[in-house]
C-alpha positions in Angstrom: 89.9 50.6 74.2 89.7 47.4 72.0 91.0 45.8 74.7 88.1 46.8 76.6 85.6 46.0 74.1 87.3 42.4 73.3 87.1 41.9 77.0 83.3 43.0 77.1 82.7 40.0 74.0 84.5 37.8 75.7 82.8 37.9 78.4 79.2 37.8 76.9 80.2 34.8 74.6 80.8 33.0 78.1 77.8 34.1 79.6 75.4 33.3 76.7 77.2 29.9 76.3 76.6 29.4 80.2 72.9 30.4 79.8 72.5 28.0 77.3 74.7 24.9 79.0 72.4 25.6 81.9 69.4 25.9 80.4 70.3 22.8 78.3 70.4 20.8 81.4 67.0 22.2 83.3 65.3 21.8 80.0 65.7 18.0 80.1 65.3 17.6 83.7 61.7 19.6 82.8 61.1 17.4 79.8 61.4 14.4 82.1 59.0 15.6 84.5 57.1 16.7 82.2 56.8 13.2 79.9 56.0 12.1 83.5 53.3 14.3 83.9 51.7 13.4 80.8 52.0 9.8 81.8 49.8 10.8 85.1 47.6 12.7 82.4 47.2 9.2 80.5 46.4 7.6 83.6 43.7 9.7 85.0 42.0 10.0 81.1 42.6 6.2 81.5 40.5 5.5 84.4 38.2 8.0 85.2 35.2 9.4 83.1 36.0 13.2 81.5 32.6 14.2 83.1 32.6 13.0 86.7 35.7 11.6 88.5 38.3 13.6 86.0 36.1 17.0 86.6 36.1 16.3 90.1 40.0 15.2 90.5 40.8 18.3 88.4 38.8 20.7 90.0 39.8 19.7 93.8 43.8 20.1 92.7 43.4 23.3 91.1 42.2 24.9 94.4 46.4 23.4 96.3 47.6 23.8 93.2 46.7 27.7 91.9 48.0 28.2 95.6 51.3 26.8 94.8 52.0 28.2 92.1 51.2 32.0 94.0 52.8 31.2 97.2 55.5 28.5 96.4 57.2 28.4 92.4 55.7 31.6 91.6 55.8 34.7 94.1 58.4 32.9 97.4 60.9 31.2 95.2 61.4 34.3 92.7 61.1 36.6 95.9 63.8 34.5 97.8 66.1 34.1 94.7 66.7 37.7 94.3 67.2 38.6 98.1 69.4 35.3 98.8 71.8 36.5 95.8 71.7 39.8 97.8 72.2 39.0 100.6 75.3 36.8 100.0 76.9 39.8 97.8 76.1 42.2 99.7 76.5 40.3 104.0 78.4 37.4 103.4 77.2 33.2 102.9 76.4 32.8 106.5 73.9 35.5 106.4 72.5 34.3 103.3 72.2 30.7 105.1 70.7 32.1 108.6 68.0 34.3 105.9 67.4 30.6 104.1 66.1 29.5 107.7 64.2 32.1 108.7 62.1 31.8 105.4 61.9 28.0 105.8 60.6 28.4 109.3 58.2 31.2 108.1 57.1 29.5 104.9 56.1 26.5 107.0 54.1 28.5 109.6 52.3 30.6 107.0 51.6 27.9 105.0 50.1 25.4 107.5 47.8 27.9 108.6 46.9 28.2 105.3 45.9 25.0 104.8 44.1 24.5 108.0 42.3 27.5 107.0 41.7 25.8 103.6 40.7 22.5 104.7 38.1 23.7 106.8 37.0 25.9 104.3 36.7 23.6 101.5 32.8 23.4 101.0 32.9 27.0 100.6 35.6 27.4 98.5 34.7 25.1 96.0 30.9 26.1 96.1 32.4 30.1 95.0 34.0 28.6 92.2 32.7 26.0 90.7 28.8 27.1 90.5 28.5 25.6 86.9 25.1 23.5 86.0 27.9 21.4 84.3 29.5 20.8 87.7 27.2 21.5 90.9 23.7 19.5 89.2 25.9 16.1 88.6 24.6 13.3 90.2 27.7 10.4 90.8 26.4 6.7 89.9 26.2 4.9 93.4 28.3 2.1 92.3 31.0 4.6 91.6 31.3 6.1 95.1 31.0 5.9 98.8 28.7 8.4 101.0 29.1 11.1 98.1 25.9 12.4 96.0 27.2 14.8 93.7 30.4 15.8 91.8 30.5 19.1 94.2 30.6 16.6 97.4 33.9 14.5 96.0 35.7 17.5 94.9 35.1 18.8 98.4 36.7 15.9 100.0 39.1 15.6 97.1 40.0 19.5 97.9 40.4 18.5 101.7 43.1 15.1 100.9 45.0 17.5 98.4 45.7 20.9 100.7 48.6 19.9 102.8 50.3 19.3 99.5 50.9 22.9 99.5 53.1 23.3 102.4 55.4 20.5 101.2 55.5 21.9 97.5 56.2 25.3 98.3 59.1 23.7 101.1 60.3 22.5 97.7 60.1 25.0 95.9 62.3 27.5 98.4 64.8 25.0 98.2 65.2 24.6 94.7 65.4 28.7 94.5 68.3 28.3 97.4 70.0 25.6 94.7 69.2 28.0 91.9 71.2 30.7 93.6 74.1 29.0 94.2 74.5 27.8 90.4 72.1 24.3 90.8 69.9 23.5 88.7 69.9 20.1 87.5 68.5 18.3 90.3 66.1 20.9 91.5 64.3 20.9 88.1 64.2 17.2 88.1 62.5 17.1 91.7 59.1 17.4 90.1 59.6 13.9 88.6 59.9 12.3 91.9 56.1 13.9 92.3 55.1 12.5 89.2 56.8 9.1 90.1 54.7 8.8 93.5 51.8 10.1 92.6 51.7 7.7 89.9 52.6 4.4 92.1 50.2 5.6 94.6 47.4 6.3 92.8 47.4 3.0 90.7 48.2 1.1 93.3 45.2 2.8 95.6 43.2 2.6 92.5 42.7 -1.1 93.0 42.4 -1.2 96.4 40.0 1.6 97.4 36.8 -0.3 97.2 38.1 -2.6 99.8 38.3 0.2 102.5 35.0 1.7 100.9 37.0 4.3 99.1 36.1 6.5 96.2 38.5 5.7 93.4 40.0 9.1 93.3 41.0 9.0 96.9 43.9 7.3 95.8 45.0 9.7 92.7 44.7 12.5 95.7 47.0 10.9 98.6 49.5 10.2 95.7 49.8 14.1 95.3 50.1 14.6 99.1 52.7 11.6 98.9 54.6 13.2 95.3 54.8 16.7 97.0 57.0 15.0 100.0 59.2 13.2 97.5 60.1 16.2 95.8 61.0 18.3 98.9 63.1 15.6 100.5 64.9 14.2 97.3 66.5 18.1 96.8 67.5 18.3 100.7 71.0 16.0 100.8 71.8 18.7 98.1 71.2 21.9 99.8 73.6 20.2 102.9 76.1 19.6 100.4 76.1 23.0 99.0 76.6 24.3 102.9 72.9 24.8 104.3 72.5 23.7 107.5 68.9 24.3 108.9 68.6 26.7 112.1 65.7 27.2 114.4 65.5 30.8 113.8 62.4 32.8 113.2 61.9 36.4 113.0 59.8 38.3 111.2 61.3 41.8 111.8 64.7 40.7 109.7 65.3 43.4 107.5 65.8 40.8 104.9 62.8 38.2 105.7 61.0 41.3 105.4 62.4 42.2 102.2 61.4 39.0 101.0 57.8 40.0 102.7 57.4 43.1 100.8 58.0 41.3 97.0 56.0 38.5 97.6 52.9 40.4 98.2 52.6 42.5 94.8 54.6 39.1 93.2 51.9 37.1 93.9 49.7 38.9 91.3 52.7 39.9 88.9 53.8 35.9 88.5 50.3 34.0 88.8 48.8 35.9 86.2 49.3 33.2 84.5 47.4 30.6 86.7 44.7 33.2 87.7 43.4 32.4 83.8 43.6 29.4 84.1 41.4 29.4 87.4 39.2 31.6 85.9 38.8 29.3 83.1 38.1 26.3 85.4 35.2 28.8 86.3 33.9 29.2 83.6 34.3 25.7 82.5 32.0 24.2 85.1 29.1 25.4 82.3 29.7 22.2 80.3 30.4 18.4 81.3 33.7 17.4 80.8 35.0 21.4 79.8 37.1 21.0 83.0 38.9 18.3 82.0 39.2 19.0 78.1 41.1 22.5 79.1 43.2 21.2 81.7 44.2 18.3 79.5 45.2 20.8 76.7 47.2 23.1 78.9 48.8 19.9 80.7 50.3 19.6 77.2 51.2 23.0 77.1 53.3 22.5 80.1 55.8 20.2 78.2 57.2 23.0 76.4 56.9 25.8 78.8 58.5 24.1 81.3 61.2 22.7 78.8 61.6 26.4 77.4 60.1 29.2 79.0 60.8 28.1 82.8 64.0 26.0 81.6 65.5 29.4 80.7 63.7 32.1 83.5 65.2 29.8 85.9 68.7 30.0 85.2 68.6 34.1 84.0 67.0 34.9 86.8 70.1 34.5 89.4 72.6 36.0 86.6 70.1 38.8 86.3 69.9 39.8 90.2 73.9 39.4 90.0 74.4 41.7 87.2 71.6 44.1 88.7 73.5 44.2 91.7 76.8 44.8 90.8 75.9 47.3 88.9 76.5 46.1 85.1 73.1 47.2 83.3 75.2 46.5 79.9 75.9 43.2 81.0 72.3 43.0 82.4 70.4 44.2 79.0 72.9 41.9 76.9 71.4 38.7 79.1 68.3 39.8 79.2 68.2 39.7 75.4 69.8 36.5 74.7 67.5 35.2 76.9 64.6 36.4 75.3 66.0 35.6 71.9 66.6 31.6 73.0 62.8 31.2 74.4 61.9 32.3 71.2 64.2 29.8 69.1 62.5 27.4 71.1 58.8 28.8 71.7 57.8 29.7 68.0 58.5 26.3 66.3 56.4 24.1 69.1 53.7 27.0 68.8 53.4 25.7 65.0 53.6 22.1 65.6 51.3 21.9 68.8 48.6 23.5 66.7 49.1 21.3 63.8 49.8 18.6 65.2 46.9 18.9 68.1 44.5 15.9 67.0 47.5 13.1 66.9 49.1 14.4 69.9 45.8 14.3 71.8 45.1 10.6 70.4 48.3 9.7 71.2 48.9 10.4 75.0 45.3 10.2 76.1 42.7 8.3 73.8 41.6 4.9 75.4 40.1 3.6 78.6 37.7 5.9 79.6 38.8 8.8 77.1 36.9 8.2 73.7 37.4 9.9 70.3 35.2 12.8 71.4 37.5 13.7 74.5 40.6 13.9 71.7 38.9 16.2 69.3 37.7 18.6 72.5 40.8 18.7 74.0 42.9 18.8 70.4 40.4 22.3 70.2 41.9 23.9 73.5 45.0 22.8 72.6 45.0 24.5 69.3 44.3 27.6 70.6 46.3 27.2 73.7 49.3 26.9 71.3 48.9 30.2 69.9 49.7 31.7 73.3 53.2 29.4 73.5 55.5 32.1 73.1 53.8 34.9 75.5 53.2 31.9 78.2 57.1 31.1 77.9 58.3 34.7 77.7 55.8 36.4 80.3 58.5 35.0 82.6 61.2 36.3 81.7 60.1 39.8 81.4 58.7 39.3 84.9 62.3 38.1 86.1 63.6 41.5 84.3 61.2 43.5 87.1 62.1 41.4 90.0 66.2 41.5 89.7 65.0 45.6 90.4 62.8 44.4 93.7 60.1 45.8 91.3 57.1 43.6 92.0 54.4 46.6 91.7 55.0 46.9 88.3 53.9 43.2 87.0 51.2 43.2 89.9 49.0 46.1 87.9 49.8 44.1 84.5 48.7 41.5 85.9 45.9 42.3 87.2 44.6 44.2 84.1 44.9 41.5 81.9 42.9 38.7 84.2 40.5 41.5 84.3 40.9 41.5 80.5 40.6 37.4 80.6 37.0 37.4 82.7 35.3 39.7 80.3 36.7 38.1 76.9 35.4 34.6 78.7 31.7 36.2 79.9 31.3 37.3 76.3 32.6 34.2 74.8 30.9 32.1 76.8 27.4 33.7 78.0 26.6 36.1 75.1 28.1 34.6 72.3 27.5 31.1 73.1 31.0 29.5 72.5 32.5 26.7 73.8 35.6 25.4 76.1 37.8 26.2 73.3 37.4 29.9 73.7 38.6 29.6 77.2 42.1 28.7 76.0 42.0 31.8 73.1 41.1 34.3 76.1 44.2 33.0 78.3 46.5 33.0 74.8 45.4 36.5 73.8 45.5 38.0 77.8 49.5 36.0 78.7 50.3 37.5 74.9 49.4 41.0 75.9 50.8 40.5 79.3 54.6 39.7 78.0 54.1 42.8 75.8 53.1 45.6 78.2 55.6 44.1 80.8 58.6 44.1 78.2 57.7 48.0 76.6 57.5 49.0 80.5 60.8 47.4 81.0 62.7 48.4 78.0 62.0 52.4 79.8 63.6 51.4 82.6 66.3 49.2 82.0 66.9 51.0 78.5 67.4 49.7 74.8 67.3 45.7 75.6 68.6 44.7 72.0 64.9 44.7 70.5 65.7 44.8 66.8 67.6 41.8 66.8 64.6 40.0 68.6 62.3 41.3 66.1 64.5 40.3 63.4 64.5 36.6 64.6 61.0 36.0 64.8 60.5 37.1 61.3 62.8 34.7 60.4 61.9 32.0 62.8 57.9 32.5 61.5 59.2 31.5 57.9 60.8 28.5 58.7 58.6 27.3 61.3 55.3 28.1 58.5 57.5 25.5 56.2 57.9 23.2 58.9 54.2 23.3 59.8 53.5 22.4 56.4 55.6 19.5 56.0 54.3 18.1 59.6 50.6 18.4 58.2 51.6 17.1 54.9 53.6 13.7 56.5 50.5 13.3 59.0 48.3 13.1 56.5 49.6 10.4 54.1 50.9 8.7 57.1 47.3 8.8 58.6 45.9 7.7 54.8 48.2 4.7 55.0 48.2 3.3 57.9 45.4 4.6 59.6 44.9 6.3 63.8 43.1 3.0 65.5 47.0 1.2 66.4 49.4 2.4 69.0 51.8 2.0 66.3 49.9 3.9 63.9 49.6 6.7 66.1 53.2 7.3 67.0 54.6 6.7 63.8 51.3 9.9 63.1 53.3 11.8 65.8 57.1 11.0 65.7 57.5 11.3 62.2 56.0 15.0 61.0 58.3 16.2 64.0 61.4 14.0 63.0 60.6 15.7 59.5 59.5 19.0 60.6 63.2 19.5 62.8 65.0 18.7 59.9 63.5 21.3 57.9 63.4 23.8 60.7 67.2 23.4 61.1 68.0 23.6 57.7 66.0 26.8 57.2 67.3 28.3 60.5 70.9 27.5 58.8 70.0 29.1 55.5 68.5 32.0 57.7 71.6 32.1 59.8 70.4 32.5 62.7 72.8 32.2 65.1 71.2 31.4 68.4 70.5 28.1 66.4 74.0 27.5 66.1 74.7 28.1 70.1 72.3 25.8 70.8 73.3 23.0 68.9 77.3 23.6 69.7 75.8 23.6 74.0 73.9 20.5 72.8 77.0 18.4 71.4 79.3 19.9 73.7 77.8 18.0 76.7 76.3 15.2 74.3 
């Protein structure tokens, strides 16, 4: 019997330390992506007006965008991770490899018809959404554009550029899932830079040129996400050979595993875009103000850094250990992982929650104040930050509570969640914003307070089904990790306000010495505390850490 139960220890130890390695790695392939994503932030705020070419560029790439984050990294990737893992256990590699090629082939139909659809349909789409005085009554200065009259026009040809993006994204997407399965994850979750990187050189580069061929500005910003999207499909395909795919020409949509896949996708698309639904809501609602479009999405672009560091670093390494454990049959096993996971989003999730909303204001100035972004955009978009940051730890953990429903094939279940709490998000926004009288800010509390309750529901839902899942202990750790993250919040405002008495915000080197040093300062407190706290998770993450350091 101890033998057993040694055995059992054992063998979580090396799963939790394998979890963590992993998620070590994806979490600084994200971070890289992600610092390059803010770079392509700084870039647009650089060169393009918050209230006309920003709005417009931001609107036109929500429409592609909300789209592939349903069909491509949200619903088909966590659909197609869960079934390939399947599959292989349960038929054999080349079966899992013949199913990888029928959803390729099927992805790529679906999704071109979808985007013909959606480029013809443009006008339309972007006249239901954006209906805003703040977007639709915007005249564009003549000097600034060619053949357009309003801000509606160029986001509709914006919209049209940016839709073929979707098929090549979501491309990527299945076969970073396919990598995912077979225990990959360091160059899939790096792909996305190669997006950032040609998006970037394209659009700078167009930037200059576009008057020359009678192009609007923005043109270029929106071929370089058509061109970023093929770079990071193609940049993950030399792996997928070398981990044994080899693409086939099949098709057939009366597999009983394509369908499978079918059948969790539909429901999945709600349960894993709840997420993104807010946010498009939000870009609804925004189009009431000039330059609310750009202020929110700015804010939750900084958001992004940590989720995808943490919350998607982590959901997409447990995800593949979670359908393997779910279909062998070890719930133990299962409910153990699902835990630590839980538990190591958190570590991460509650301290940034702290800084980003202390720290809002010098980030802000930091990464995006200059050019065309003046003093005002910083202080707007520091607001939505602020209270975007108090939703850190539901936007990061929503997703692995949505992983524990699919390693079941349960997609129904987060669906209905889902759906309640955008339902939930429209009518906190049409109070804040039509009867109360607030401003963009509140449209970043509404998506904090609606993901927050989201993660809840889903994880008391789960916890009846897959059985006790090792809450105390995670309720134990955020009491501790709230104490020493509220002394590590202090010390960051403390340090940025003498720092920002001595030296000033109007010098590059002024501001990042007013970012760099609060966190250098508020880390070392937040380990020391953790230490004094002993909490352990700390301790595996820092042994993963210098263990591959």
């Amino acid at each position: 019997m101890e033998s057993e139960i040694d055995t059992a220890t054992t063998t979580t130890s090396e799963d939790q330390q394998r979890v963590t390695r992993s998620a070590g790695i994806v979490s600084v392939a994200v971070m890289a992506s992600r610092l390059l994503g803010l770079v392509r932030e700084k870039v647009i705020a650089y060169y393009f007006a918050a209230g006309v070419g920003g709005d417009a560029f931001y609107a036109a790439f929500r429409i592609p965008n909300l789209m592939r984050d349903l069909f491509g990294e949200g619903a088909l990737s966590k659909a197609f991770v869960t079934t390939f893992t399947a599959t292989e256990l349960e038929d054999g590699e080349e079966a899992a490899w013949r199913l990888a090629s029928r959803v390729f082939n099927a992805s790529f139909l679906l999704l071109t018809l979808i985007t013909v659809i959606g480029i013809f349909a443009a006008p339309a789409i972007v006249d239901l959404i954006f209906t805003g005085k703040g977007f639709q009554e915007v005249p564009l200065d003549p000097s600034e554009h060619s053949g357009f009259e309003s801000k509606r026009d160029l986001t509709v040809y914006l919209t049209q550029i940016m839709f073929p993006y979707l098929i090549l994204v979501s491309l990527a997407a299945v076969t970073m899932g396919l990598l995912n399965s077979k225990g990959k994850f360091g160059l899939p979750a790096s792909a996305s830079s190669f997006f950032n990187v040609g998006s970037l050189i394209v659009g700078v580069w167009g930037y200059y040129i576009a008057p020359s061929l009678d192009l609007h500005r923005t043109t270029a910003m929106a071929v370089g996400v058509v061109v970023g999207g093929a770079l990071q499909f193609l940049i993950q395909v030399p792996s997928a050979r070398r981990v044994g795919f080899r693409y086939q020409p099949l098709l057939s949509f009366r597999d009983e595993r394509v369908q499978q896949v079918m059948r969790l996708i539909g429901p999945a698309i709600l349960g894993v875009a709840a997420l993104q639904i807010n946010v498009l809501v939000n870009s609804i609602f925004a189009s009431q103000g000039g330059g609310w479009l750009t202020w929110i999405n700015r804010a939750f672009r900084l958001m992004h850094l940590p989720i995808g560091v943490f919350g998607v670093a982590i959901s997409t390494v447990a995800l593949p250990n979670l359908a393997k454990l779910v279909t062998e049959g070890d719930m133990e096993a299962y409910r153990r992982s699902f835990s630590y996971a839980l538990r190591l989003t958190f570590l991460l999730t509650v301290p940034a929650s702290i800084g980003l909303m202390v720290l809002a204001e010098p980030i802000c100035r930091l990464i995006f104040e200059g050019g065309q972004a003046s003093p005002l955009d910083t202080q707007q978009t520091a607001g939505a930050l602020f209270y975007y940051a108090f939703g850190l730890c539901g936007f990061s953990a929503v997703k692995i509570a949505t992983d524990g429903f699919y390693t079941f094939n349960d997609t129904r279940t987060p669906a209905i969640i889902s759906l309640c709490t955008v339902g939930l998000n429209i009518t906190l926004n049409y109070l804040f914003i039509y009867q109360l009288g607030f401003d963009h800010r509140s449209l970043a509390l509404s998506t904090s307070c609606t993901i927050t309750l989201n993660f809840l529901a889903l994880l008391f839902l789960l916890r009846g089904r897959a059985g006790e899942l090792g809450l105390a202990r995670i309720w134990l750790l955020l009491i501790k990790l709230a104490l020493a993250s509220a002394v590590m919040g202090g010390v960051c405002w403390w340090s940025y306000t003498q720092i920002e008495g001595w030296l000033g915000v109007e010098s590059i080197t002024a501001r990042l010495i007013g970012v760099f040093v609060p966190i250098g300062l508020g880390v070392a407190v937040l380990v020391v505390g953790a230490k004094l706290m002993r909490i352990r998770e700390l301790d595996q993450l820092l042994s993963a850490i210098a263990r591959r350091l």
